[in-house]
N, C-alpha and C positions, 0 to 999 in steps of 0.2 A: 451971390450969383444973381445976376437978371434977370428976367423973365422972359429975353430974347434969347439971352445964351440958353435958357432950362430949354426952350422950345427948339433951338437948332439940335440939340442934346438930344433930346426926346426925337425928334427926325432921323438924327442918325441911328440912332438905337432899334427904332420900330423900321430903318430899312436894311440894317441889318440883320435883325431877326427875320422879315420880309426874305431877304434871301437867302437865310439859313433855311427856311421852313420851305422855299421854293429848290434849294437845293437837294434836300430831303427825298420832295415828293419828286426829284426826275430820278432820283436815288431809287427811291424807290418803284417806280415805272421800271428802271430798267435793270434791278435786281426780276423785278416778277417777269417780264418779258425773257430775262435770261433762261432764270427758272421755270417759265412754263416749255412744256411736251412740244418738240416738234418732232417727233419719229414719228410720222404717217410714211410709211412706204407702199409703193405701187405696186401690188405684185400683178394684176392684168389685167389688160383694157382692151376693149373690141376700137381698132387704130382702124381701118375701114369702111364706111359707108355706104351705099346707096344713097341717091339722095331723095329726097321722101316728095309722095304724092299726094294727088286726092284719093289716093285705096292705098296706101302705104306708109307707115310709120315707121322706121327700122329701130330697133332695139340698141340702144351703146350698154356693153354689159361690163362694170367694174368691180374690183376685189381690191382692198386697202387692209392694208397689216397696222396695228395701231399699238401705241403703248400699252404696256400689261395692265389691265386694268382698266381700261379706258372703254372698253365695251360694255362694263356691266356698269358703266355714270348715265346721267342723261344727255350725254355731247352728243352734236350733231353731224352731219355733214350737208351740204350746200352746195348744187354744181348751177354754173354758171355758163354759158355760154356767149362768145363775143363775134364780134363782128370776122369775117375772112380776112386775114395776115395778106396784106398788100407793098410790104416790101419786108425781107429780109434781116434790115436790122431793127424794124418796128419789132421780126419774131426773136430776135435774140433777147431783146428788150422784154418782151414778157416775157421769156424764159427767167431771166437773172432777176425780174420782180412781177410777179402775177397781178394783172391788172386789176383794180377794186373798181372803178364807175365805166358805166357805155355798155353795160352788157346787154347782148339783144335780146338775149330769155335766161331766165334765174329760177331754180324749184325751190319748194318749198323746203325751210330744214330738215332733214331724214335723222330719225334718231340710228346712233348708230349698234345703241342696243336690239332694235328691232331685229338688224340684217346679220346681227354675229353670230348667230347661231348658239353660242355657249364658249367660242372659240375669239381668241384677237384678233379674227380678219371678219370683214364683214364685206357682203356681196351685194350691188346696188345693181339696178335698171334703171332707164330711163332714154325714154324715147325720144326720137326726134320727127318732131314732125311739120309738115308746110301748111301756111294760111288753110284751113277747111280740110286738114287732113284727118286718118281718124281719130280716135282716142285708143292709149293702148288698153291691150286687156290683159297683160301682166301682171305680176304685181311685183313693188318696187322690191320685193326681196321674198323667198322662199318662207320666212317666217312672218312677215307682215300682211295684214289684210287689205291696205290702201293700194291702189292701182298705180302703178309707174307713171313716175312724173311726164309732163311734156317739157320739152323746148323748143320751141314756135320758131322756124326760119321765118323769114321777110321775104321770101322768095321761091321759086317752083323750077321745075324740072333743071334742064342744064345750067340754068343760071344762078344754081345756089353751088356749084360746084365749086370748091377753094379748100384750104387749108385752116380750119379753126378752131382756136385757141378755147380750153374746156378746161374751166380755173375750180377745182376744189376747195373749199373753205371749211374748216374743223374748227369747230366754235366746244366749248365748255358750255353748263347752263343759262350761267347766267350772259352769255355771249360773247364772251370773250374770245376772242380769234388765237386760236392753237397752233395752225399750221394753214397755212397758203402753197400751193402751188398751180402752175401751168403744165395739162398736158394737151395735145391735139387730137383731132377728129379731122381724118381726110375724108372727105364726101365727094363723090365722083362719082360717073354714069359708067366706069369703066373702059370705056373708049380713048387709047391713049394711041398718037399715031408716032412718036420716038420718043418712047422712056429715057430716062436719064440711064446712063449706066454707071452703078455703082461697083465699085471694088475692095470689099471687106478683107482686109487681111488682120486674120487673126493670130496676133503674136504671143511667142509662149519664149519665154525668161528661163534666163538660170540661174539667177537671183530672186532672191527674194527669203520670206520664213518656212513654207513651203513650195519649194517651183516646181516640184516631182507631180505634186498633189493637183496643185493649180493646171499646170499643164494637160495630167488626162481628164480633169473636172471638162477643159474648152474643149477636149479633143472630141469628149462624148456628146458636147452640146452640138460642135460641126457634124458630128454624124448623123445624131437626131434629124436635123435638116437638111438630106443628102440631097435634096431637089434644088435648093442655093449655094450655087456658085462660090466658091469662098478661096481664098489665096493662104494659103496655112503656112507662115513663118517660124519658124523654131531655131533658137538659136541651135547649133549645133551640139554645143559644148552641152545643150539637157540631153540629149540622147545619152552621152556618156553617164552624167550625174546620175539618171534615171535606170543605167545597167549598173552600176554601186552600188545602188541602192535599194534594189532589189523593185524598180517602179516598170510601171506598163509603157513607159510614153512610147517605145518603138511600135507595138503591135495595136496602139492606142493610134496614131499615125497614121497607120497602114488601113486602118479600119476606115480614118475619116475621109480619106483619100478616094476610095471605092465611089465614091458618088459624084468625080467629077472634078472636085476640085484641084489647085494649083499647090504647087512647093514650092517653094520660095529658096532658095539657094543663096546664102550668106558667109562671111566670115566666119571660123569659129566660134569667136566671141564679136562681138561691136566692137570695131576700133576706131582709129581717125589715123587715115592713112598720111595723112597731112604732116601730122606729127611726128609718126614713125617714119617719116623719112627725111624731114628736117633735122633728127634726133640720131639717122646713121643706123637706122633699123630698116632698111628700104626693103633688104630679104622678108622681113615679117611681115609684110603685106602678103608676099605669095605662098610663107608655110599656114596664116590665118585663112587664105582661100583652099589651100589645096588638100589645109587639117579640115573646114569645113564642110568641102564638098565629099572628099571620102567618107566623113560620118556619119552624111548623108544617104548617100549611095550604101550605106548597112540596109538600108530599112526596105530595101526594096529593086528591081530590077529598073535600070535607065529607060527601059522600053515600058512598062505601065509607071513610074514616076518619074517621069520627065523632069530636068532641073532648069526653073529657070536661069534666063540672067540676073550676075548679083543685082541687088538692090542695096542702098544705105538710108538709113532713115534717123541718122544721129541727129543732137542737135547739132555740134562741131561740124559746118557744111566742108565737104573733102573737096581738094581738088579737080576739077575736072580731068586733068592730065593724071593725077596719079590714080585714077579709076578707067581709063583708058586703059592707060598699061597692064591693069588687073584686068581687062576685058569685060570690065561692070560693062550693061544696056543700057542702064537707066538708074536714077535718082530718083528717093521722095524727098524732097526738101519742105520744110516748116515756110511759109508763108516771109514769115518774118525775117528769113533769110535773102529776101530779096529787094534789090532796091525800092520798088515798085508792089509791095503787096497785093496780087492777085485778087484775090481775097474782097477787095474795095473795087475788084472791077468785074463790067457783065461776062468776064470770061475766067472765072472761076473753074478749075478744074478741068480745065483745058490744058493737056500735055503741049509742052515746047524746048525748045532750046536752050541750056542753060550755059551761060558764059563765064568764064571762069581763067584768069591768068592767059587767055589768049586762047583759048580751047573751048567747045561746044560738047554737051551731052545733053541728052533727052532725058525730062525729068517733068516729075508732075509735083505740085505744092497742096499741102495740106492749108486748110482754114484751123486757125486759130482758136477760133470761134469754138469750135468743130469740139478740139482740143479742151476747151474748158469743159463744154456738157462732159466727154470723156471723164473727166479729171472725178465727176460726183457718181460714177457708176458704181463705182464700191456702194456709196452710202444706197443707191437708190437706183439698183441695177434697169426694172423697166421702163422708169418714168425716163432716165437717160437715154434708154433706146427709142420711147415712143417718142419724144424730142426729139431725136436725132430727125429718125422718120420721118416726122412735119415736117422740117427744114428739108429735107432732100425732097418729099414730096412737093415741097415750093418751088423750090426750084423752076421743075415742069411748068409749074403754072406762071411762074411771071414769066417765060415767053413759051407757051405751047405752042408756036407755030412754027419753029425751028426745023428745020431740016437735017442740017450736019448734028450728027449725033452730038452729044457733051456726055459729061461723066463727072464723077466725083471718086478720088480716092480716101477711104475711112481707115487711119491707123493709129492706135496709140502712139505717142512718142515712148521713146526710151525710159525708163523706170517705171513705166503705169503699165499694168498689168491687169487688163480688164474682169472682171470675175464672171463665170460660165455662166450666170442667170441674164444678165447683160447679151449674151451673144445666142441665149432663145429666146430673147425676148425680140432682138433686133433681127434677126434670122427670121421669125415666124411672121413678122410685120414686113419684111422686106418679101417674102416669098405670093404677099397677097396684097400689094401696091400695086396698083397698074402703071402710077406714073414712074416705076421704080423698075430697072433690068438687071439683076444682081450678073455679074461676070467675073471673071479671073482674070489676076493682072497683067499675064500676058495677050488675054482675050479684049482688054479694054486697051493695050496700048495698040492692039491690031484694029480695036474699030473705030475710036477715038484721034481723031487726025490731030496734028500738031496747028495750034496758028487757027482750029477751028471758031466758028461763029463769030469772026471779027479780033478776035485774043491778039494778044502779042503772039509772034512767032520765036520771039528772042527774050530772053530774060536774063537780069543780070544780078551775080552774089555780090550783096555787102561786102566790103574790105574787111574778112575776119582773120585775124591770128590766135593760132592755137596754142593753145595754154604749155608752158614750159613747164617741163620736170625733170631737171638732169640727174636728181639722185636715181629716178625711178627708169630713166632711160639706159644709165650706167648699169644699175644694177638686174635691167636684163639681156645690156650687151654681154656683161658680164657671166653671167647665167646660159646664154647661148652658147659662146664660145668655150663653157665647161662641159656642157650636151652634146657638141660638137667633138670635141677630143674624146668625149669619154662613148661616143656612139661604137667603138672595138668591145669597150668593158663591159657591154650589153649588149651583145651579139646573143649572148646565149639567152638572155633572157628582153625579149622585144615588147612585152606587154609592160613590164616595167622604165624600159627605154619609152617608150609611147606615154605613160603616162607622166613623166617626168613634162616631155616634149609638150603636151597640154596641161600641164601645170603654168607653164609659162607662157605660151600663150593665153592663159586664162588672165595673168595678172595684167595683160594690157586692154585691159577691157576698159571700156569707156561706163558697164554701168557701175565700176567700183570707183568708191575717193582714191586721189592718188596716193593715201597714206596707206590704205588697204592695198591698191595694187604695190606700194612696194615693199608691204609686210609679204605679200605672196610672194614675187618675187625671191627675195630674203631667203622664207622658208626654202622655196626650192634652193638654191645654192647651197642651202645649210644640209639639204638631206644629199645632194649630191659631195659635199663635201664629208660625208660621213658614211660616205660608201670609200672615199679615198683611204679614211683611216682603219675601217674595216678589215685590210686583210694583216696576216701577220704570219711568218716566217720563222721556219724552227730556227733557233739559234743555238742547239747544241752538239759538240763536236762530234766526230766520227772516227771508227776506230777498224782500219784495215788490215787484215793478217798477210796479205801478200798484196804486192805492187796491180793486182787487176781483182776490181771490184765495184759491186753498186752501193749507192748512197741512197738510202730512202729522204728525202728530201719531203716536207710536211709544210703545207700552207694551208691558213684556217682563213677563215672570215665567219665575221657575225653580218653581214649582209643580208638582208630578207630576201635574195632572186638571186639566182644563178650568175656568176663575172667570168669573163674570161680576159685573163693576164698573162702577160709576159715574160718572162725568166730566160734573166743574163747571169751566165755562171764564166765568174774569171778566174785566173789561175796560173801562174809560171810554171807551175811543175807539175800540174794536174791536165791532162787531155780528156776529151767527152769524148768517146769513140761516134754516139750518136746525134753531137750537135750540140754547143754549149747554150744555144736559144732556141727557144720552143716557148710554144702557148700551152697552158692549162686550163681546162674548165674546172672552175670548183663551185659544182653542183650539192655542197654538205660543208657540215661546220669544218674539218678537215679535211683535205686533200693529200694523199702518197702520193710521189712518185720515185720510182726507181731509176736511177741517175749511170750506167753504168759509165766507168771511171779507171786510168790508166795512171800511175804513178812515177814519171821518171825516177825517184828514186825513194829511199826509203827515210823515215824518218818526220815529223810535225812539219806539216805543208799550209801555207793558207792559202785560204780560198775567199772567195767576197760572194753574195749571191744580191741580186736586184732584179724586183717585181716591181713591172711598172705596168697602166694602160697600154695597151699595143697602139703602136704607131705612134707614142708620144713619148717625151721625154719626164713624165707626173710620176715619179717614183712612190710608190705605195709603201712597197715595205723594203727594207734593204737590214744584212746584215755582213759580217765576218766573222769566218768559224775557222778551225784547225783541221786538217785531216789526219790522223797518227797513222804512220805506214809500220808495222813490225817489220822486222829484218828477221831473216831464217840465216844460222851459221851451218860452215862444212864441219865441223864437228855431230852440230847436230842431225845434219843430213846423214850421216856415217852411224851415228848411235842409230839412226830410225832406221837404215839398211841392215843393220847387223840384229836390229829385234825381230823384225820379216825375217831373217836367213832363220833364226834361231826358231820360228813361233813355227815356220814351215818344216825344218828338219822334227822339230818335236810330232807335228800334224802327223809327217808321214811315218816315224818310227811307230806311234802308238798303230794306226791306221795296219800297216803290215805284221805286228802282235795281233793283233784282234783278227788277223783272217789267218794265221798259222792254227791260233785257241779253233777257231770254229770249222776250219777242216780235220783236225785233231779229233774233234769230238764227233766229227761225222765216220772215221775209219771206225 
């Protein structure tokens, strides 16, 4: 070997291992970045302001939940403050990554064993205050002796007014960064001359692991804060779930309601009318409203709960036309459903016109945006709502000088199911925003004008087609039309007719897979087809001593609720004196009835009997039996006259012996 080749050799070798060993250590970076702590949760933050003077410092007061353990290390915490959020998507932008350089004041690390008390939250101070303001005289925490931090605005009285981003840093000891996040500090002189109007509807599911639970957890949070406005959506179909189940949510409801707030009036379930009627289900659109609104209408009288008009807020955007005809008001459409994303323009939130197959409806669009902060409220219920907060309270501020009202609608979309810390958190913050007017959604579409502040007055949906399911559309055309015929066989029992009836309309729910809707589905058929097989029919003969008589006639069912059926009795040589058809309720595992019956003649007659649904031709049970007639002969007629003649002459001989003996015995 050469001494050029050893050397190429030796190059290759030392840059391979070069990048094995650089391989390694991003290996290893981002094994420990995996593995370190970031569960810092927000549990409350003073979101409000004054904004600070030469004799005034005001107080920001925080609470952080931290991993187990992490209180009694020497980690820090570190707040930061930055300059006032001057557009929008600058604040979306620290939201999704907490800024590290530009900060206009930064304190000193705060241990966070100081502030914890003995417990994993620890409570911070820290004031703010302008060029030559005072110094506080707090202290940065109930168990520490150092004085609450400052952070120094660049600016005095109205002019430090804005919305700013207030970045928490969780360092380990030796400094390592554990957890980053962004939340805000609105600072205002409280002088707002037309709030934003916001529209909170708080949605409650019937899906989900708990939705009984979940539901009165929000219910009790909207009532907490009966001074805010709030639009309270519930699907319908949990009021049911929640009387099954033995859950509060109806009185849970009734309770939240008392303070003003709005009902919200929807389908039974979430569907996409679009579909059901492409699909030959066009009736289901108006038994999901008309199951909805009645279940509604349980909780409470139409004159203290008002219902309003439907709304939909699927992602599937429906028809215009087929929400017409349902007599929907209005639409919340997702942003993204529109050609034109709102969203990207200064008329956010501004209700209008939605175009759709030739037809117009009035509809307002969520932000997306909006949508994501949403999406982490599970993990990090108030940091979500003080986010939110900042951004609506921005709002205001990029153009305070507005006139025409604007507004913004906040709702989860379909499957996300906000959690009750999330809605006192946002509730308690929205109730003490000046730039903020919390209202009800019919209260916002009354003051919120369409085509306001410059908007579009017209908007138009995407070309969307709705997902095809013919297995799952069959099997509840199918399912109806057995509901349908069998609504006679459940006369007697209507609570189980009703539930069958919301059985099926549950399966067209848009928040189940359609594999799951057409398991339900399925099931329903399967349990109505087993009320079919349910009943049964005595099938043994009967035995008459003369040509006129009754037939006990015996029908059982193992059905759980009371049926009421049919019965066709045929016959050549048998007459029903009182009607060969009639209904019977069978109210018990068997049912008599007494048949009487008239014999033309004597001798093994057949007869046929068939139990069917009433009004349908679904035979349930059917049998053929014999009726034996005995025959009485004139001989025997003659022998049974001559025992009479005989049993009577004997009666009366003994009868006049016995009063001859007892007059005898009186002489």
């Amino acid at each position: 070997m050469s001494l050029v080749s050893f050397r190429r050799q030796l190059q290759r070798f030392t840059a391979v291992a070069l990048g094995i060993a650089l391989l390694c250590g991003v290996a290893k970076v981002a094994s420990a970045a995996i593995s370190a702590p970031t569960s810092t949760v927000l549990v409350d933050q003073t979101t409000v302001v004054p904004v600070p003077s030469l004799s005034q410092s005001p107080l920001v007061h925080m609470e952080l939940l931290f991993q187990k353990g992490l209180t009694k290390t020497a980690a820090t915490v570190q707040f930061s403050l930055f300059h006032s959020t001057y557009a929008s998507s600058v604040l979306f932008q620290q939201i999704a990554a907490a800024p590290i350089d530009g900060a206009a004041a930064t304190t000193a690390a705060l241990p966070i064993s100081c502030a914890a008390g003995g417990t994993d939250r620890a409570r911070f101070t820290v004031a703010l205050a302008a060029p030559g303001g005072p110094s506080p005289t707090s202290l940065v925490a109930a168990g520490c002796s150092s004085r609450a931090p400052r952070l120094q605005l660049s600016c005095s009285g109205a002019s430090c007014t804005g919305v700013y981003p207030l970045v928490v840093t969780v360092a380990d000891p030796t400094g390592r960064v554990l957890d980053r996040f962004s939340t805000f500090l609105d600072v205002t002189t409280g002088k707002v001359a037309n709030p934003v109007r916001v529209s909170l509807i708080a949605a409650l599911a019937a899906t989900g692991t708990t939705p009984v639970r979940t539901a009165s957890s929000i219910l009790h949070a909207v009532a907490r804060h009966r001074e805010v406005a709030v639009t309270v959506a519930p699907v319908p179909a949990l009021l049911d779930l929640s009387a099954r189940r033995g859950g509060t949510v109806g009185s849970d409801l009734r309770t939240a309601l008392q303070g003003g707030s709005a009902l919200l009036g929807d389908t039974y379930v979430p569907v996409d009318p679009t579909w059901l009627a492409s699909s030959g289900l066009t009736a289901e659109i108006a038994r999901q409203r008309d199951a909805g609104r009645t279940t509604l209408t349980r909780i409470g009288s139409a004159e203290t709960l008002p219902l309003t008009p439907s709304f939909v807020g699927e992602p599937v955007l429906p028809r215009a036309a087929d929400l017409h005809r349902e007599g929907a008001g209005a639409v919340i459409v997702s942003g993204s459903q529109l050609t034109v994303d709102p969203a990207m323009t200064s008329g956010w939130g501004q209700p209008f016109l939605l175009s759709s197959d030739g037809t117009t409806i009035r509809a307002v669009a969520t932000d997306d945006r909006i949508t994501a902060i949403l999406r982490n409220a599970n993990e990090n219920p108030a940091l979500a709502a003080n986010q939110l907060l900042g951004f609506l309270a921005f709002r205001y501020r990029e153009a305070p000088g507005l006139v025409t009202p604007r507004g913004a609608v906040i709702t989860p979309p379909l499957g996300l199911e906000l959690p009750a810390a999330f809605y006192d958190a946002f509730l308690r913050g929205l109730a003490i925003t000046p730039e903020l007017r919390p209202v009800t959604l019919p209260a916002f579409l009354g003051s919120v004008p369409v085509g306001g502040n410059g908007s579009a007055t017209t908007r138009f949906a995407n070309r969307t087609t709705s997902p095809t399911n013919k297995a799952l559309a069959e099997s509840l055309r199918a399912g109806r039309a057995t509901w349908t015929s069998y609504g006679p066989l459940l006369s007697a029992a209507p609570v189980a007719a009703n539930r069958l009836d919301h059985r099926l309309l549950a399966a067209a729910s848009l928040a189940l897979s359609p594999q799951v809707g057409l398991l339900r589905a399925s099931a329903v058929n399967a349990e109505m087809a087993n009320l079919a097989r349910s009943v049964r029919v005595s099938t043994s003969s009967f035995t008459l001593t003369s040509q006129q008589g009754t037939l006990p006639l015996t029908i059982a069912s193992t059905a759980p609720c009371a049926l009421v059926v049919h019965v066709d009795l045929m016959s050549d040589r048998l007459t029903f004196p009182s009607g060969q058809h009639f209904n019977v309720t069978i109210t018990q595992a068997a049912t008599t009835v007494r048949i009487p019956v008239i014999a033309a003649t004597t001798g093994v007659l057949p007869m046929r009997i068939s139990v069917t649904a009433p009004g349908t031709n679904v035979e349930l049970a059917g049998t053929s039996i014999t009726v034996q007639v005995a025959a009485t002969s004139i001989v025997g007629k003659a022998l049974t006259a001559g025992a009479v003649l005989v049993l009577g002459w004997w009666w009366l001989s003994t009868w006049r012996r016995s009063r001859k003996e007892k007059l005898a015995h009186g002489e």
